[in-house]
N, C-alpha and C positions, 0 to 999 in steps of 0.2 A: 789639332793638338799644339801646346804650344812648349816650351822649355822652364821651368821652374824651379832645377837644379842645376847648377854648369859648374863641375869641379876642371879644374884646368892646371893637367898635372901637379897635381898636388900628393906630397912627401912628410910626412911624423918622421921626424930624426932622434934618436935621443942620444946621448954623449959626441953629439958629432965634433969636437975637438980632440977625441980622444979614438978611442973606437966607435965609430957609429953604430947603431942599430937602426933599421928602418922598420918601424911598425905600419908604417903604409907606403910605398916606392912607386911613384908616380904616375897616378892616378890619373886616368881622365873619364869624365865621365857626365852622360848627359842625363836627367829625368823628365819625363814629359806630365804634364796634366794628365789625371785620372790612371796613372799606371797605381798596379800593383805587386809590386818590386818586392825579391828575397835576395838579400846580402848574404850569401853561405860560405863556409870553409871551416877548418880544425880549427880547436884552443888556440889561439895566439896568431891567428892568420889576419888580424888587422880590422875584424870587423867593427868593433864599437868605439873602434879609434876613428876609423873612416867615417861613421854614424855620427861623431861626435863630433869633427870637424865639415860636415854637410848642415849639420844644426847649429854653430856658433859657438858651440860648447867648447871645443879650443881650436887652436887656433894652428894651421898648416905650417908648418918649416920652411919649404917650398910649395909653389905653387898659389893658385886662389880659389875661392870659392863664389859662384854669384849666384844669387836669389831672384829669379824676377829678370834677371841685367842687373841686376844689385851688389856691388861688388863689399861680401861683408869683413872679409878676410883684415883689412888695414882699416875697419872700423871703428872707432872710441868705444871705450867698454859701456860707456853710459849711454849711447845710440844702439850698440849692437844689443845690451838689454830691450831695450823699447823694441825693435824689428824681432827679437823673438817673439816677445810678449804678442802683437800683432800679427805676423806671418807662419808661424811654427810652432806645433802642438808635437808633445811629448808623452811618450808612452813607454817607464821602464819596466823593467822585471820585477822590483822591489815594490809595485805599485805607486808608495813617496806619499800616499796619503798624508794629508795633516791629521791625528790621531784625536785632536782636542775639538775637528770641527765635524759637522754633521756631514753624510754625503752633499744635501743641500750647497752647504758651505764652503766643500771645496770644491765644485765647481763652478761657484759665482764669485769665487776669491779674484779667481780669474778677470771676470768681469769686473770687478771693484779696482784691479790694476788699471784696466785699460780706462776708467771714471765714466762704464757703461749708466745710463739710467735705471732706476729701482724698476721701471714695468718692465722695460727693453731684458733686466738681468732677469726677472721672474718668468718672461714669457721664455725666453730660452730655455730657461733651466726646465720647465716642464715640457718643453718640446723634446730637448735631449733626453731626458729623465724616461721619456715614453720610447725614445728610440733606441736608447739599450736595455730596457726592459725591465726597468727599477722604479716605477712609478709609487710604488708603498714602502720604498726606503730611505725617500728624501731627507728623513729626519733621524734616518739611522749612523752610529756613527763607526767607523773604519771598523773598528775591536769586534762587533756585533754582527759583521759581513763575513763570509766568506771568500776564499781566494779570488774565485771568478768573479765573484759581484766586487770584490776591490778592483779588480783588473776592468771592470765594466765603469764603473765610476770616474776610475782612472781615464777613458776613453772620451766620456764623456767630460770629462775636464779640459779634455788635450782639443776637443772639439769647441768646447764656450767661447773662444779668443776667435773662432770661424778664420783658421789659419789656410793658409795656400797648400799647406801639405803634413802628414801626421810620420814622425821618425819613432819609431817602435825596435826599442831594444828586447831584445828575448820577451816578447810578452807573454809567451805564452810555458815560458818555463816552469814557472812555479805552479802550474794546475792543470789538474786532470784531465783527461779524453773528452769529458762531457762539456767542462765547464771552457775547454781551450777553443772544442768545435763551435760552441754557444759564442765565445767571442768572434771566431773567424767569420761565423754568419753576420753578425754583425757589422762588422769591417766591410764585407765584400757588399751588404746590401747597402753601406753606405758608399764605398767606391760606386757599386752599379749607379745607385738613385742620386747622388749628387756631385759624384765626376768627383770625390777626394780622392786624393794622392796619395797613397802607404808605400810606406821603403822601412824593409824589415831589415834588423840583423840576426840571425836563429842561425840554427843548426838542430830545429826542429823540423823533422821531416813534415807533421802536420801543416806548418805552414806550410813546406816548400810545395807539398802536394795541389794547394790552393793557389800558388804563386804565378804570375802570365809572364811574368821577365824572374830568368834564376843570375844571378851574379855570382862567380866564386873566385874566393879573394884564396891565393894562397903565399905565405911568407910576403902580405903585404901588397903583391900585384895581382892586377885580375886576368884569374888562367882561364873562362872563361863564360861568356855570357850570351846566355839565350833565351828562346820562349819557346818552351815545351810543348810541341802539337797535342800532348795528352792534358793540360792543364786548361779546366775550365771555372767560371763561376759554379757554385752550388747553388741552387733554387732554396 
């Protein structure tokens, strides 16, 4: 195993001239290839703040973040663009679909960023398309799906750019028992079969039940972190 996330004490401040608040309080924290990570704790305990500066998405007050040994934290916005686009797949709660594009669509959007080729985007998209289970929706678009087939699209999007690791905000909030477990299967068969990388942030118990590392952040630090002898893969 090797290391693909390296947060190094790293702190969200907000009014720190004034009264600070720390939404994350000095974090440190390693991820390894092919782990399957739960981010947990109450309302306001730091999770998708933490989530969001592991992904680029802003940017630590103190501390840094590295990718790879990639140090993104002091990176120009128009590079740290491109290293997401390439490295790091995204999966929210809100799903984010593009509403105007087919399923198809958006997840070869992806590919059209990175100036993938027409066969190279077409073979993907039917690979992925088979491996979350939507092979007769490719031409269906957001409106016409249901929650868990948006959330399954979604997944499959976050996959097209063939990123180093998948950062999953509540994904499994917005849908039911059936359609959350139908995702988790999913996840976990692709963690199993191709060694990706998931780091959740939830406070849903479904996930945490499927989780092999529990993290729990509370008021911003993490109180703490283990692997649950009773958490295994699902077949």
């Amino acid at each position: 195993m090797n290391t693909v996330i390296d947060a190094h004490n790293i702190s969200k401040v907000y009014n720190p001239d004034t009264i600070p608040v720390y939404a994350v309080n000095n974090v440190h924290l390693h991820i390894e290839r092919g782990e399957f990570t739960a981010i947990v704790g109450p309302s306001g305990s730091g999770k998708t703040t933490l989530l969001n500066m592991l992904g680029g998405l802003d940017a630590p007050t103190e501390g840094y973040v590295e990718i790879n040994g990639v140090n993104i934290t002091k990176m120009p916005a128009n590079k740290l663009i491109d290293f997401r686009l390439h490295n790091i797949g995204f999966v929210f709660q809100a799903f984010n679909l593009i509403p105007v594009l087919t399923a198809r669509e958006n997840v070869e959007f992806i590919m059209l960023l990175q100036k993938r080729p027409r066969e190279e985007r077409d073979h993907r998209v039917r690979e992925l398309f088979a491996a979350v289970g939507l092979v007769d929706k490719l031409n269906v678009r957001p409106a016409q799906l249901s929650g868990g087939q948006q959330q399954r699209v979604a997944v499959a999007r976050a996959l097209a750019s063939k990123p180093q690791f998948i950062l999953a905000d509540e994904p499994t909030a917005n849908l039911d028992s059936h359609s959350a477990a139908t995702l988790l299967d999913i996840m976990e068969k692709l963690n199993r079969d191709e060694n990706m990388t998931f780091l959740f942030s939830t406070h849903d118990q479904r996930v945490i039940d499927r989780a092999r590392r529990v993290i729990t952040l509370v008021d911003g630090r993490i109180a703490s972190d283990t692997a649950p002898t009773s958490t295994k893969i699902h077949a």
